[in-house]
C-alpha positions in Angstrom: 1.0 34.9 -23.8 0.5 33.1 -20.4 2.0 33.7 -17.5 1.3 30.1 -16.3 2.1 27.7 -19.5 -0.9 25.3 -19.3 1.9 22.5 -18.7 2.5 24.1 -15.5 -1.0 25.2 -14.7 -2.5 21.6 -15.2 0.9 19.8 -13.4 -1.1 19.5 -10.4 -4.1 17.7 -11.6 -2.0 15.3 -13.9 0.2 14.6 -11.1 -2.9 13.7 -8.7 -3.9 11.5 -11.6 -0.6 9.4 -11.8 -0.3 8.9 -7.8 -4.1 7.8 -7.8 -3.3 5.1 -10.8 -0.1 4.1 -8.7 -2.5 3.5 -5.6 -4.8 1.5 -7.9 -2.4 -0.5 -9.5 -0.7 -1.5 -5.9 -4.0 -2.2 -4.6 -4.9 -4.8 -7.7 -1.7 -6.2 -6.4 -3.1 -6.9 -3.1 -6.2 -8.1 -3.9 -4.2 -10.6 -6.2 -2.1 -12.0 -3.4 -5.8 -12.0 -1.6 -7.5 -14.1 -4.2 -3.8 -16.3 -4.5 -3.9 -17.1 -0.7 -7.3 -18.0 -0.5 -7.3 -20.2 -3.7 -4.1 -22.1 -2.7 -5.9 -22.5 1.2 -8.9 -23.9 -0.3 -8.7 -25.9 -3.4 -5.1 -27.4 -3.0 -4.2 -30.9 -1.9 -3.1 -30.9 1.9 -0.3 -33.2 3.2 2.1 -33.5 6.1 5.3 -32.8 6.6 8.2 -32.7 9.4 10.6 -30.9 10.6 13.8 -32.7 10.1 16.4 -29.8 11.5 16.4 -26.5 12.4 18.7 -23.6 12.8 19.2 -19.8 14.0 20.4 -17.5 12.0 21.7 -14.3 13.7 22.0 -10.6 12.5 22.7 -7.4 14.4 21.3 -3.7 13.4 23.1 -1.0 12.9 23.1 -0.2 16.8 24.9 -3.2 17.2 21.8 -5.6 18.5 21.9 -9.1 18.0 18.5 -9.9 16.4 17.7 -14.3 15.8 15.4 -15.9 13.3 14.4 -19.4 13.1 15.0 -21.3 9.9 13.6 -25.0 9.6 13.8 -27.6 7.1 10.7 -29.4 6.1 10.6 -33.1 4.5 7.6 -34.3 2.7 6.3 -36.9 0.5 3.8 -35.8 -2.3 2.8 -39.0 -4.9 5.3 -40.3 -3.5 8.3 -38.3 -4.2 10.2 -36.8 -1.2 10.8 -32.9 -1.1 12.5 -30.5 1.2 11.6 -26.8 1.6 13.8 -24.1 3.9 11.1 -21.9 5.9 11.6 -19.1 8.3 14.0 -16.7 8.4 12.2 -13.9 6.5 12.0 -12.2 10.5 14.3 -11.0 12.9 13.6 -10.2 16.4 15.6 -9.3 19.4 14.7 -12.3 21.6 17.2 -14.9 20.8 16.8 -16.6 23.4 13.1 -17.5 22.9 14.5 -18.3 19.4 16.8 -20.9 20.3 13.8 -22.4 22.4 11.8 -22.5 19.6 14.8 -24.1 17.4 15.3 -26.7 19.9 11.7 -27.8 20.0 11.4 -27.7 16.5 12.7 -31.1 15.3 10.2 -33.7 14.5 7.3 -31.3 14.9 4.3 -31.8 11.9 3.3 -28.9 9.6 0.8 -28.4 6.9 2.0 -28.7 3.0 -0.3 -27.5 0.2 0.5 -28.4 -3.2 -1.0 -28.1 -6.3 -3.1 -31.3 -7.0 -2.0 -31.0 -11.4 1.6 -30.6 -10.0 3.2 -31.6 -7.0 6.4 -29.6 -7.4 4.5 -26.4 -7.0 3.6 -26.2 -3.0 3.8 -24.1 0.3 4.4 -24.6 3.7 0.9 -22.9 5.1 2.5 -21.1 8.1 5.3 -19.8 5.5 2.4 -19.1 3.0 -0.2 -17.5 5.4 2.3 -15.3 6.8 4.3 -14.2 3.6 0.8 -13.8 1.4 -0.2 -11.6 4.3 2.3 -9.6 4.6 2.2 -8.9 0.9 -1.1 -8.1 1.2 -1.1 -5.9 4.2 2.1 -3.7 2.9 0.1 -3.3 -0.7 -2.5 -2.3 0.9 -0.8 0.4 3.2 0.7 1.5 -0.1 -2.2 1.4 -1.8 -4.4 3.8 0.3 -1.4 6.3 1.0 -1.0 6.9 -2.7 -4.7 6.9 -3.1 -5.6 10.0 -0.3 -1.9 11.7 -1.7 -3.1 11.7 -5.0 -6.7 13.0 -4.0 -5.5 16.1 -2.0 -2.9 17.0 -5.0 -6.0 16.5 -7.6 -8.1 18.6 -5.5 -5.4 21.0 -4.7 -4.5 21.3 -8.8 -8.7 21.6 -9.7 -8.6 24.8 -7.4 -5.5 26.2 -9.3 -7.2 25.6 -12.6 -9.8 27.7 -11.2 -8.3 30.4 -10.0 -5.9 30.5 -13.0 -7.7 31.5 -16.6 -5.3 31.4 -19.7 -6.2 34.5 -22.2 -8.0 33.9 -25.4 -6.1 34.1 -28.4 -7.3 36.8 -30.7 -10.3 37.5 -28.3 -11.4 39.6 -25.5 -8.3 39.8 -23.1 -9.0 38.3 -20.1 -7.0 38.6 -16.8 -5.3 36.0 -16.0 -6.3 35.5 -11.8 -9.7 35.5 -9.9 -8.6 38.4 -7.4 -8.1 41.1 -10.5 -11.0 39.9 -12.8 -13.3 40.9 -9.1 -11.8 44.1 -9.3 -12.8 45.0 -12.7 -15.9 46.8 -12.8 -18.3 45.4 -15.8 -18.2 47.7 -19.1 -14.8 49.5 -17.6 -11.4 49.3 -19.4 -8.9 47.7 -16.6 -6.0 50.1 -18.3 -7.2 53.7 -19.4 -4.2 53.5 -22.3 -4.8 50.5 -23.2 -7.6 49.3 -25.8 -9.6 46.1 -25.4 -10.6 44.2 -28.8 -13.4 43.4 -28.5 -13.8 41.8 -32.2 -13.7 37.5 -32.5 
């Protein structure tokens, strides 16, 4: 019998394992909102919209801080149907007054639309796209690599465990159980004088 269960002895490994898949997995996510951004910036239709009104919306932290984000609506015509889309407001920051400046200015201004050529319901506003598709991007990423080096130091860490931790043979020559005692066992000498090694298979 074991004094480390091989479920326990083997934890860290398998658990360096499943943080490195995690890290993969977030940064196939990223390179997916990559590949998205860069396909919609390329190969769909461009058209132009304006900025019919615009608002700010206020919020305050939980120090009591009055934080503003601008929020605009955009009109557009795409084969020639007219569309609306709500952008902004996915940021706060703490200069309102910069933000009310911005609002005011706002009205009437032009920005970028890409939709899909096949179907014009499925578009973006490219400073709402850029920014969002970024951001996605950037945080995955982040995650990505901080699971990644986590789940290298716990694989490495749980390797040198499985090293210095040897489970017995069953029915065999005992074995001790640690590197530090198995170095202080002299070859051909019995570890315990009253006790009897097998030595048969």
């Amino acid at each position: 019998m074991s004094i480390f269960p091989i479920n326990l002895r083997d934890f860290g490994v398998m658990l360096g394992k499943t943080f490195g898949i995690i890290g993969l997995s977030m940064a196939v996510l990223a390179l997916g909102f990559f590949i998205r951004e860069e396909y919609v910036l390329h190969y769909w239709s461009k058209a132009d919209g304006v900025v019919i009104s615009s608002r700010v919306a206020e919020s305050r932290t939980a120090d009591d801080i009055q934080t503003c984000s601008l929020i605009e609506d955009v009109s557009f015509s795409l084969q020639g149907k007219e569309f609306s889309s709500e952008i902004g407001g996915n940021s706060y920051t703490g200069n309102c007054f910069k933000i009310r400046q911005e609002a005011a200015q706002a009205v009437n201004s032009h920005v970028e639309v890409l939709h899909d050529p096949g179907d014009p319901q499925s578009f973006y506003i490219k400073d709402a796209l850029t920014g969002d598709f970024f951001l996605n991007s950037y945080l995955l990423a982040v995650i990505a690599t901080i699971f990644g080096f986590v789940g290298l130091i716990i694989y490495k860490v749980g390797k040198w465990i499985q090293r210095q931790i040897r489970l017995p043979k069953v029915g065999g020559r005992i074995k001790p159980t640690s590197l530090s005692l198995r170095k202080k066992l002299s070859p051909g000498r019995q570890p315990w004088p009253h006790c009897k090694i097998n030595d048969e298979p």
